[in-house]
C-alpha positions as CSV (number, residue, x, y, z in Angstrom):
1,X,227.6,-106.5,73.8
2,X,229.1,-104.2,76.4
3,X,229.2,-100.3,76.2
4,X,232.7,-100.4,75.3
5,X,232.4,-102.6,72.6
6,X,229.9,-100.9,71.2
7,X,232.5,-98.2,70.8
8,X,235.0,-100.3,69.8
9,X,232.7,-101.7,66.9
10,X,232.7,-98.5,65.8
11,X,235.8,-97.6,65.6
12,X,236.4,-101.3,63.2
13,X,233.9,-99.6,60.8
14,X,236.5,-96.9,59.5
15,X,236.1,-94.9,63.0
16,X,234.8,-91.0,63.2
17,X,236.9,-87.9,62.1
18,X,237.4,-86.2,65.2
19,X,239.1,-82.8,65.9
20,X,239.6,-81.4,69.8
21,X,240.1,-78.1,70.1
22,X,242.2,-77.0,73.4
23,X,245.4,-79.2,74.5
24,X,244.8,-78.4,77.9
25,X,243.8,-81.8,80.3
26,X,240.1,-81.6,79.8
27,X,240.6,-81.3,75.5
28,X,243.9,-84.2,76.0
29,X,241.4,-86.5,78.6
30,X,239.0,-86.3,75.6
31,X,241.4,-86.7,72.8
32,X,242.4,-90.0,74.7
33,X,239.1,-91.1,75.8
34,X,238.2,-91.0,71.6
35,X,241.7,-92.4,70.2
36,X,241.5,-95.2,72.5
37,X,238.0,-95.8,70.8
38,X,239.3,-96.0,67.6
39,X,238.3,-92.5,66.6
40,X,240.9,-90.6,63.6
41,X,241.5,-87.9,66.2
42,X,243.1,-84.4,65.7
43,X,244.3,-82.3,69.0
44,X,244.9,-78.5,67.8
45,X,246.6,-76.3,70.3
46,X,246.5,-72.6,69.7
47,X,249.6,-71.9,72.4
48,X,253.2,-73.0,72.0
49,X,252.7,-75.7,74.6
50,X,250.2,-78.6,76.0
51,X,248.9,-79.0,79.4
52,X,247.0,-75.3,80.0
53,X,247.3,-74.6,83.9
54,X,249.7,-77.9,84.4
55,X,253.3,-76.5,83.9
56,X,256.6,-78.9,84.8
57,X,259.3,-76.4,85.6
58,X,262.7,-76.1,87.6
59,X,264.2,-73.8,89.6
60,X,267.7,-73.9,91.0
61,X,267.9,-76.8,88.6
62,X,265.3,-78.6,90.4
63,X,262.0,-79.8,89.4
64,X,259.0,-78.9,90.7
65,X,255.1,-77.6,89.6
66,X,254.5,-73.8,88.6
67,X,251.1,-74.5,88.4
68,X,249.1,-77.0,89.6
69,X,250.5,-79.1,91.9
70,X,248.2,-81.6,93.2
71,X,244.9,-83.7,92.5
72,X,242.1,-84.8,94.5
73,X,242.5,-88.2,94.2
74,X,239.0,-89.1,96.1
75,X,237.7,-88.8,92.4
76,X,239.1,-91.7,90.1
77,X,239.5,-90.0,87.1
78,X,242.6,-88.1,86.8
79,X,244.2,-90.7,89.2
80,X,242.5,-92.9,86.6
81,X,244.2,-91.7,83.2
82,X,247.8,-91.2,85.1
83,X,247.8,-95.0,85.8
84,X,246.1,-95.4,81.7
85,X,249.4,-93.3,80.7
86,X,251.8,-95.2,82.5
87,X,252.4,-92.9,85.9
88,X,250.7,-95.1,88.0
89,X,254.1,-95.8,90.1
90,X,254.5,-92.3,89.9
91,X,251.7,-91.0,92.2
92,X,252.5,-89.9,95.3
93,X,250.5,-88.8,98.4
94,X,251.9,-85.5,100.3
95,X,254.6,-86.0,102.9
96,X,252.3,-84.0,105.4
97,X,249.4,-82.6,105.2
98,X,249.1,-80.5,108.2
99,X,249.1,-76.3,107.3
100,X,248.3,-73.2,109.0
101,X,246.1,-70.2,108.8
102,X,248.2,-66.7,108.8
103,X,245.5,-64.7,110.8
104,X,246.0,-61.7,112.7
105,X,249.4,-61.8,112.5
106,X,250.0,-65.5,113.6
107,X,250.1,-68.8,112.0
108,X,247.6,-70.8,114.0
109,X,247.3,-74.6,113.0
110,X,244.3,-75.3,110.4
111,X,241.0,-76.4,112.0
112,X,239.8,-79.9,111.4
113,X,236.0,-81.2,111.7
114,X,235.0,-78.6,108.7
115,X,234.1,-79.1,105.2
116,X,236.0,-76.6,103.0
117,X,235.5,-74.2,105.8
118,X,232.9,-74.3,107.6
119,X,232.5,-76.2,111.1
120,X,229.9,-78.6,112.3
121,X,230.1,-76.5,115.9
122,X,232.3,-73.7,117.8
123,X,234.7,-75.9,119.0
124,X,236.1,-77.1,115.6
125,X,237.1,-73.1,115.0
126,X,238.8,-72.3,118.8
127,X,241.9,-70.8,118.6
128,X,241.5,-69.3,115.2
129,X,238.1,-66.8,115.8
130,X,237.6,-64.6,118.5
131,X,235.9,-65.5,121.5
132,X,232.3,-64.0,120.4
133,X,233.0,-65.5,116.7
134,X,233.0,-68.8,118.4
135,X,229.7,-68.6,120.0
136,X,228.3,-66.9,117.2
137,X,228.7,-69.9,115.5
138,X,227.2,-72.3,118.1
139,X,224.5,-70.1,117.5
140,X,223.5,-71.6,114.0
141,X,221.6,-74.5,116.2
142,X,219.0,-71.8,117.4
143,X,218.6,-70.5,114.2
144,X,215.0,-71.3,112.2
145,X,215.8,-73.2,109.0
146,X,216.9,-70.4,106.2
147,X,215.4,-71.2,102.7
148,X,217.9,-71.4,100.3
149,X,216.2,-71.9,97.1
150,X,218.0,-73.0,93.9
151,X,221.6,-71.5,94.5
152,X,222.9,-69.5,97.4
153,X,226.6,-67.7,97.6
154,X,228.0,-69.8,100.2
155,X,229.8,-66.8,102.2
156,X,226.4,-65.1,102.1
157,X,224.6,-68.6,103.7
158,X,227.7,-69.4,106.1
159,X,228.1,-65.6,107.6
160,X,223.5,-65.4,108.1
161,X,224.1,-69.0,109.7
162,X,227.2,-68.7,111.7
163,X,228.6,-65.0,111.2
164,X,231.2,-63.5,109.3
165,X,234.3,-64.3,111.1
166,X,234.3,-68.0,110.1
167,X,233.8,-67.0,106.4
168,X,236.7,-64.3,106.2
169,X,239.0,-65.9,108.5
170,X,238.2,-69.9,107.4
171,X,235.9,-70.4,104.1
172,X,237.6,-67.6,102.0
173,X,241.3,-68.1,101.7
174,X,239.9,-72.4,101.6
175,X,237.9,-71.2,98.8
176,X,240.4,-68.6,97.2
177,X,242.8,-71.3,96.9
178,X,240.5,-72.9,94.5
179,X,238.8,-70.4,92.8
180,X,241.0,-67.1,93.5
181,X,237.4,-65.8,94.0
182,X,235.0,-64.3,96.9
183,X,233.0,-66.2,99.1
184,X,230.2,-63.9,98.7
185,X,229.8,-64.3,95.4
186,X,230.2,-68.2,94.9
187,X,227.9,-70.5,94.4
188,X,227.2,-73.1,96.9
189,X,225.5,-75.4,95.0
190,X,228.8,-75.4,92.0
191,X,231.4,-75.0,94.7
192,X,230.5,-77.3,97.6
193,X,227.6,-79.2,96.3
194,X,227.2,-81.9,98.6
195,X,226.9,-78.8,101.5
196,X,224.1,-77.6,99.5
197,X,222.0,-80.4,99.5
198,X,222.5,-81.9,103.1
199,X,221.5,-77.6,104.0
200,X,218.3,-78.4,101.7
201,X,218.1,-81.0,103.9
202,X,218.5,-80.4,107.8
203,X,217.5,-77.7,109.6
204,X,220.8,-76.3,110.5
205,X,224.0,-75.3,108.5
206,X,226.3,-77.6,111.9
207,X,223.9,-80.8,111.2
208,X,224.1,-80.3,107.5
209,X,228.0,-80.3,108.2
210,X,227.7,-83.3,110.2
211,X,226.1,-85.3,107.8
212,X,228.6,-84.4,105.0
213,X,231.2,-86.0,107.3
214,X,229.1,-88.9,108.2
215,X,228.6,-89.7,104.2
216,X,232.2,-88.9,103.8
217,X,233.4,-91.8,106.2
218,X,230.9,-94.2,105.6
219,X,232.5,-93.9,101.8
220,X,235.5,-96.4,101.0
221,X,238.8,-95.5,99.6
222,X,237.5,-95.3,95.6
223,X,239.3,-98.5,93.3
224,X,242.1,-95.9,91.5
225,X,243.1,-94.7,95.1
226,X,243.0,-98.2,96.2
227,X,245.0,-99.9,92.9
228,X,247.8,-97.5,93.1
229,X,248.5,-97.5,96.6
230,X,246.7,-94.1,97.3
231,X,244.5,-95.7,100.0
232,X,242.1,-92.9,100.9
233,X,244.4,-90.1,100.4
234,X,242.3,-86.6,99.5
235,X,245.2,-85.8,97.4
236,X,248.1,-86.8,95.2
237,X,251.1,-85.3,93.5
238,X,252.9,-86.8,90.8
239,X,256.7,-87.8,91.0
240,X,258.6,-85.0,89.1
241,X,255.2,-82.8,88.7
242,X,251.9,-82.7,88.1
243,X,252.9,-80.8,85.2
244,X,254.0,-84.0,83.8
245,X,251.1,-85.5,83.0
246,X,249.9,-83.7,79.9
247,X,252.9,-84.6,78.4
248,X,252.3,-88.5,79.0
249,X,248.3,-88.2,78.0
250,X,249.9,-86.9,74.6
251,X,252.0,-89.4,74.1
252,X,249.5,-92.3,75.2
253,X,247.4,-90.2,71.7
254,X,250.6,-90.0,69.6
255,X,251.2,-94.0,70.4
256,X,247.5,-95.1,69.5
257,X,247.3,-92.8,65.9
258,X,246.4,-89.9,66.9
259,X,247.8,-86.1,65.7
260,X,248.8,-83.8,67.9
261,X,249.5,-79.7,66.8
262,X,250.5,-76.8,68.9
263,X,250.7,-73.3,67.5
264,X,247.0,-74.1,65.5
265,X,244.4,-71.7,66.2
266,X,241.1,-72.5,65.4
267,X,239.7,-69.3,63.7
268,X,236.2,-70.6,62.9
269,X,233.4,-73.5,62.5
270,X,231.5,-74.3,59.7
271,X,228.8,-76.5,59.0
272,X,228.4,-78.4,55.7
273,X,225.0,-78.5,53.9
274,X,223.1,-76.5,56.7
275,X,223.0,-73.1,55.6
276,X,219.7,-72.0,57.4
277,X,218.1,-72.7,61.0
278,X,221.7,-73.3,62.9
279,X,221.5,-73.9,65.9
280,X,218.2,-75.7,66.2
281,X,217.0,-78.6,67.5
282,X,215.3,-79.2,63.9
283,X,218.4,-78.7,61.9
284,X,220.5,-80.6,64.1
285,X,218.3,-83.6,63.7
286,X,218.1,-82.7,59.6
287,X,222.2,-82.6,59.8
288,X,222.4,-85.6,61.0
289,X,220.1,-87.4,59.0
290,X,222.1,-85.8,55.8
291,X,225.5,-86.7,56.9
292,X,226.6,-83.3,56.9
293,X,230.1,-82.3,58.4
294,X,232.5,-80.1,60.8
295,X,234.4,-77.6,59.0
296,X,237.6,-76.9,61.4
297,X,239.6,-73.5,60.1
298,X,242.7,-73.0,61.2
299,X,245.7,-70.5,60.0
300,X,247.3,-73.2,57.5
301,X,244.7,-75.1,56.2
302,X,240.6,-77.0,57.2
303,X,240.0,-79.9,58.5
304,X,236.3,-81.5,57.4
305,X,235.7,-83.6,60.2
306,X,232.6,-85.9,61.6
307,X,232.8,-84.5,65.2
308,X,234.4,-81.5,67.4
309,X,234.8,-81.2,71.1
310,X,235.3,-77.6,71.9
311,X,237.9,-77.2,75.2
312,X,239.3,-74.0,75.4
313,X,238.1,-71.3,77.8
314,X,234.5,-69.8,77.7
315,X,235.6,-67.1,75.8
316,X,236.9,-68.7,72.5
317,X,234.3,-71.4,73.1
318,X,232.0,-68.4,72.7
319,X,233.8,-66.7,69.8
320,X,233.6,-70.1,68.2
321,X,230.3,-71.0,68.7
322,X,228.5,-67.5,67.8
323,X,227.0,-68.2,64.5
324,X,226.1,-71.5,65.3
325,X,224.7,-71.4,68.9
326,X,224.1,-67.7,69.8
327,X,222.2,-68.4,72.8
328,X,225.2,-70.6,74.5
329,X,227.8,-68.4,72.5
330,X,226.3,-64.9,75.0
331,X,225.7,-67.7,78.2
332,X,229.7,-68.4,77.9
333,X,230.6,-64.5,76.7
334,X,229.4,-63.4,80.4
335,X,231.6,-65.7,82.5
336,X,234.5,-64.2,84.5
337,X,238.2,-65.0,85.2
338,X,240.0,-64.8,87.7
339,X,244.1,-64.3,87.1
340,X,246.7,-65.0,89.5
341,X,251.1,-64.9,90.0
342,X,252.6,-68.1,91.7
343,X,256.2,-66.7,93.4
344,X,258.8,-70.0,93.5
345,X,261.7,-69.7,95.7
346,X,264.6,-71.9,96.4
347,X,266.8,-71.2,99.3
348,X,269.5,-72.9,100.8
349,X,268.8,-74.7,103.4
350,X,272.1,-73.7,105.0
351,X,271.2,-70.5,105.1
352,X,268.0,-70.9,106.9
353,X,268.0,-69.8,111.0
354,X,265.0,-72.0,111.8
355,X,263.5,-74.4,109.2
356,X,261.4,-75.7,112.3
357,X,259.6,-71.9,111.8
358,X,257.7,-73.3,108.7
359,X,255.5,-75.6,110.2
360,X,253.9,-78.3,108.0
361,X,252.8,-77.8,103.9
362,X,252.3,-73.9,104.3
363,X,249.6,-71.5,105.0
364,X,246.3,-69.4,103.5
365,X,246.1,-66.1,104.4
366,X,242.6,-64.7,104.8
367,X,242.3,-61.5,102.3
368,X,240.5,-59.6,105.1
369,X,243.9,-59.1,106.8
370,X,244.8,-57.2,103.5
371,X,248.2,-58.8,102.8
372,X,249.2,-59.4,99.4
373,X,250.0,-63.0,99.1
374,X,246.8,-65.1,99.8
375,X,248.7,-68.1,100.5
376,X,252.3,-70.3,100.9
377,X,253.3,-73.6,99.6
378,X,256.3,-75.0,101.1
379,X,256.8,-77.8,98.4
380,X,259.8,-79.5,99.9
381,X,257.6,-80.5,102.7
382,X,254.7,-81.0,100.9
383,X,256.3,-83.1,98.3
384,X,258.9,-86.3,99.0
385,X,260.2,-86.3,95.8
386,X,260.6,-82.5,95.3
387,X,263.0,-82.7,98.8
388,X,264.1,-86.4,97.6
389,X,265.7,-84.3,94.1
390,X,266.8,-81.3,95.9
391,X,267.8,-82.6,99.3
392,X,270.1,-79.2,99.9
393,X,267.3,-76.8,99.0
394,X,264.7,-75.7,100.6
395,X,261.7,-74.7,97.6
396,X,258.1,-72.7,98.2
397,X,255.9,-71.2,97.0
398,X,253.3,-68.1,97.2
399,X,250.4,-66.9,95.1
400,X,249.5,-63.2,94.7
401,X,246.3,-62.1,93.0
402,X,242.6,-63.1,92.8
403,X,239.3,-62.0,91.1
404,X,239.4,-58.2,90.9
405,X,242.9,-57.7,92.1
406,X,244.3,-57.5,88.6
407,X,246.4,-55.0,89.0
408,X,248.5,-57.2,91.2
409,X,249.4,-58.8,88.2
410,X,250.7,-56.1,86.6
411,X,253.3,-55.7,89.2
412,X,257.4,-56.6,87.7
413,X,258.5,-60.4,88.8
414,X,261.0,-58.5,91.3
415,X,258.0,-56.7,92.9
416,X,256.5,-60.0,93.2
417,X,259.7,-61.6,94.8
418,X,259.8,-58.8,97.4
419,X,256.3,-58.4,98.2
420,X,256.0,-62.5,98.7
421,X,259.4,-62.3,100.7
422,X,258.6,-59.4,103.0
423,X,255.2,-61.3,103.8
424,X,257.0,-64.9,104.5
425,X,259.1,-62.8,106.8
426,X,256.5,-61.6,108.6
427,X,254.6,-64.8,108.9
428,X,257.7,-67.2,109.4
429,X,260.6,-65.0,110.4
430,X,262.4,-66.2,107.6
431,X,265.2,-63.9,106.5
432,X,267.8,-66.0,103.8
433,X,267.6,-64.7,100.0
434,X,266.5,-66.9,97.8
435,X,269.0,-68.3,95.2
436,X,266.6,-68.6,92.5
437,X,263.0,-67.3,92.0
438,X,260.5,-67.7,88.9
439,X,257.4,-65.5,88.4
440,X,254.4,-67.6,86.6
441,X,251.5,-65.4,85.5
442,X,248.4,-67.4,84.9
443,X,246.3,-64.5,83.2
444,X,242.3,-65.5,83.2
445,X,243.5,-68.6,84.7
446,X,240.4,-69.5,87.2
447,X,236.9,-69.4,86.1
448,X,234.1,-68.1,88.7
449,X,231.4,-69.9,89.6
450,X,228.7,-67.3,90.8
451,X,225.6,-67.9,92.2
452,X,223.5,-69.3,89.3
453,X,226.8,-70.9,87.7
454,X,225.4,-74.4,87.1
455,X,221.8,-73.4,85.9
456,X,224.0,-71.1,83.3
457,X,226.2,-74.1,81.9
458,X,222.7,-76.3,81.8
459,X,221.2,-73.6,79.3
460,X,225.0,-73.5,77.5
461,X,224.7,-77.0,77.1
462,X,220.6,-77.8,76.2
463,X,221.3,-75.5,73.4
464,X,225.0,-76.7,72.2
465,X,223.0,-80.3,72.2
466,X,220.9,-79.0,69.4
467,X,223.9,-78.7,67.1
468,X,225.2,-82.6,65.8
469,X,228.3,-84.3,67.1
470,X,229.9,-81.2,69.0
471,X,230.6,-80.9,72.9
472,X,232.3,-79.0,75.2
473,X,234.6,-79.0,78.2
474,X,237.1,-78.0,80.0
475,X,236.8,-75.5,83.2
476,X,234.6,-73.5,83.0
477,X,231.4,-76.3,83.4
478,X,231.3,-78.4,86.3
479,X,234.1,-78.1,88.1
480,X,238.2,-76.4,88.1
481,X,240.2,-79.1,89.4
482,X,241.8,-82.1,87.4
483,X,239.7,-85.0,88.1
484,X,236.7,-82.8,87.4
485,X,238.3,-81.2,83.6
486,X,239.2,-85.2,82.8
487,X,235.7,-86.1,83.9
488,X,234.5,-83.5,81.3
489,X,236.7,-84.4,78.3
490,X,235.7,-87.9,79.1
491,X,231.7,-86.9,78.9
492,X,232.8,-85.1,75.9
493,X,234.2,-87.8,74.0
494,X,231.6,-90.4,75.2
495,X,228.5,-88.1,73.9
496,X,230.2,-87.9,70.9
497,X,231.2,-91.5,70.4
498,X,227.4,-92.4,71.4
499,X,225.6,-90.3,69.1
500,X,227.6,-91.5,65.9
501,X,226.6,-95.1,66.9
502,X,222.9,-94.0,67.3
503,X,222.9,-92.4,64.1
504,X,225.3,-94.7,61.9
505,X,223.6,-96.3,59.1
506,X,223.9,-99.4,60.3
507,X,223.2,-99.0,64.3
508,X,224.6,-101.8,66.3
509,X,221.5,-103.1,69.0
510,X,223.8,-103.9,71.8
511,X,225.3,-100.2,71.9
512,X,224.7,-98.5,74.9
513,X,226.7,-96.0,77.2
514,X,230.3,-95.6,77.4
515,X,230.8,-96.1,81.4
């Protein structure tokens, strides 16, 4: 019998009570992943709204993304569940892909030959670092091998190895557009973990670099890129948004039985029958054996359930998890967020001097400079279908704010608009009001991944595993972006499925791992 249809089998046997807390992708990915299996599932959102940090919008009556607005579709899996949901047709690789680096004043076109940053020699870097900086980097081939041990902050590693230029001026603002964080404080090993372990591996940080590249050519187009036309695209957009695709995951869950609530905060677990020795591997092992249960409290009423996937932030996850799993409940109490404002402008493109003067998708702007927006989206060149919907306008974006610039956030929306238009001046000469602007705060929005990130969420997790049929997800684990929070909810619901079948009365021999 195949994995699947071990779950499936399940499922025919009356199928487990389910409840996921957290409606954003990783908690909907999961809700999916167990609905399709023929689990009774239950989504309870505590917001007014699905999707968490993917948000369809318009401006200027116009849709676009005001938050996420792409996906690496080298991983299958949220390429994956937009095909399962029906927006296969609608994936859509960028119109170009080309951007710039606003540095000292200049845009200067973005390197190539680096991974996320950081080059395999001097020459990849010319044009955007001084002179010295250049050599300084060819120095990294001179260098003795540097012992990294189990984690190293990769602006700490890159700036020993090839000085500090090529991290403020290359690996930050790559970085900061991912996790609106520093480069000295995050982990390699989390954030770029193939870098880490070809630098384990090779003597120098440029052959380490090298042999990323040489792995990442040697690797075919994946099958979801392939099957939907993507070819080896690094990333994708959805036709009409990103921020679409919650909204079809939820109603691929409401089509196959399952419940969906907003506006439901979960207030508190509780476990049935296991009043002592929570949170131990012992009385984990005793709940199962006794069939004892989920208690799911919310506002308006409690849900006794088989199972729970937890996938909201660390910090409810924490709140939540406190009298159950302490030790996991103070591991996710200490991690950080980052918050951030995207800036969306729509212009008319009559009124534009020079739309040649924004070159390509946009820029990053390298925080040393000390400009307030860290970097530019122009989605109508990004994005055929946001130009294909509004041919007449021409719509971008900035983003203001990163870990420990919070009060940036507390700035009005008009203060935003100016600051973000006095800086695209600067950078692009471009001097047209906008005709429309929206202001989206995402407040704790990013989660940092310090040095030690991944040996944290290991100890979160060995002790969460102690407590029967509950999991986690979501962003703050293994990874920010889409594919990786689908890839989570997905582990989620699989661990879930796969211990019910181990400890079901009547355990089917052929079961085995979902896939």
């Amino acid at each position: 019998m195949s994995p699947t249809n071990a779950h499936e089998q399940q499922a025919q046997g009356g199928g487990p009570d389910v409840v996921v807390v957290g409606g954003g992708i990783a908690g909907l990915a999961a809700a999916h992943r167990l609905v399709t299996a023929g689990a009774r599932v239950t989504l309870l959102e505590g917001g007014d709204r699905l999707g968490g940090k993917l948000l369809a919008g318009e401006i200027a009556g116009a849709p676009v993304d005001l938050g996420a607005e792409s996906l690496l579709a080298r991983r299958p899996e949220a390429v994956a569940l937009a095909a399962q949901v029906g927006l296969g047709d609608r994936l859509q690789t960028p119109a170009t892909t080309t951007a710039s680096v606003w540095s000292r004043g200049e845009l200067v076109p973005m390197p190539k030959g680096h991974v996320m940053g950081v080059p395999a020699d001097g020459r990849a870097v010319e044009g955007l670092l001084s002179a010295e900086s250049v050599r300084r980097v060819g120095r990294d081939r001179e260098l003795p091998p540097t012992e990294i041990g189990d984690d190293v902050a990769i602006g700490a590693y890159v700036a020993e190895r090839m000085g500090h230029e090529v991290v403020d001026r290359l690996v930050e603002p790559l970085l900061g557009g991912v996790y609106a964080g520093d480069a000295y404080r995050i982990s390699m090993k989390a954030a770029v973990p193939k870098l880490f372990d070809a630098a384990r591996a090779h003597g120098t940080l440029g052959e380490a670099v090298r042999a990323v590249q040489r792995a990442g050519a040697a690797t075919p187009a994946d099958a979801a890129g392939a099957a939907t036309g993507l070819g080896g695209a690094a990333f994708a957009g959805i036709r009409g948004g990103i921020g679409t695709l919650p909204g079809a995951v939820a109603d691929a869950i409401r089509a196959a039985g399952g419940t969906i609530l907003t506006g439901t905060p979960v207030t508190a677990l509780r476990r049935t029958g296991t009043e002592e020795g929570a949170g131990t591997a012992e009385a984990g092992a005793e709940a199962r054996a006794s069939g004892a249960r989920w208690q799911v409290v919310t506002p308006r009423r409690t849900y006794t359930v088989d199972a729970v996937v937890l996938a909201t932030p660390a910090g409810p996850a924490a709140a939540l998890l406190a009298g159950h799993a302490p030790a996991a409940s103070a591991e996710l109490g200490a991690v950080e967020y980052a918050s951030m404002a995207l800036v969306t402008l729509a212009f008319r493109r009559a009124d534009l001097r020079d739309p040649a003067a924004l070159p390509g998708s946009g820029f990053l702007v390298p925080p040393v400079d000390g400009r307030t927006v860290k970097a530019s989206t122009f989605s109508s060149q990004k994005w055929g279908w946001v130009a294909e919907a509004a041919p007449d306008l021409l719509i971008l974006r900035t983003s203001v704010g990163r870990h420990g610039e919070e009060e940036q956030l507390r700035r009005e929306d008009a203060d935003l608009v100016d600051v973000s238009l006095k800086d695209l001046a600067a950078a692009t000469g471009l001097a047209a009001r906008p005709v429309a602007t929206t202001v989206t705060r995402w407040i704790d929005g990013l989660p940092q991944y310090p040095v030690g990130h991944l040996a944290r969420v290991e100890r979160v997790r060995t002790a969460v595993a102690a407590l029967p049929a509950l999991r986690l997800a979501g962003a703050a684990y293994e990874g920010v972006g889409i594919p990786a929070c689908v890839a989570s909810g997905r582990r989620a619901a699989d661990e879930i499925l796969d211990e019910i079948i181990a400890t079901s009365k009547t355990p089917d021999p052929g079961a085995g791992h979902c896939p």
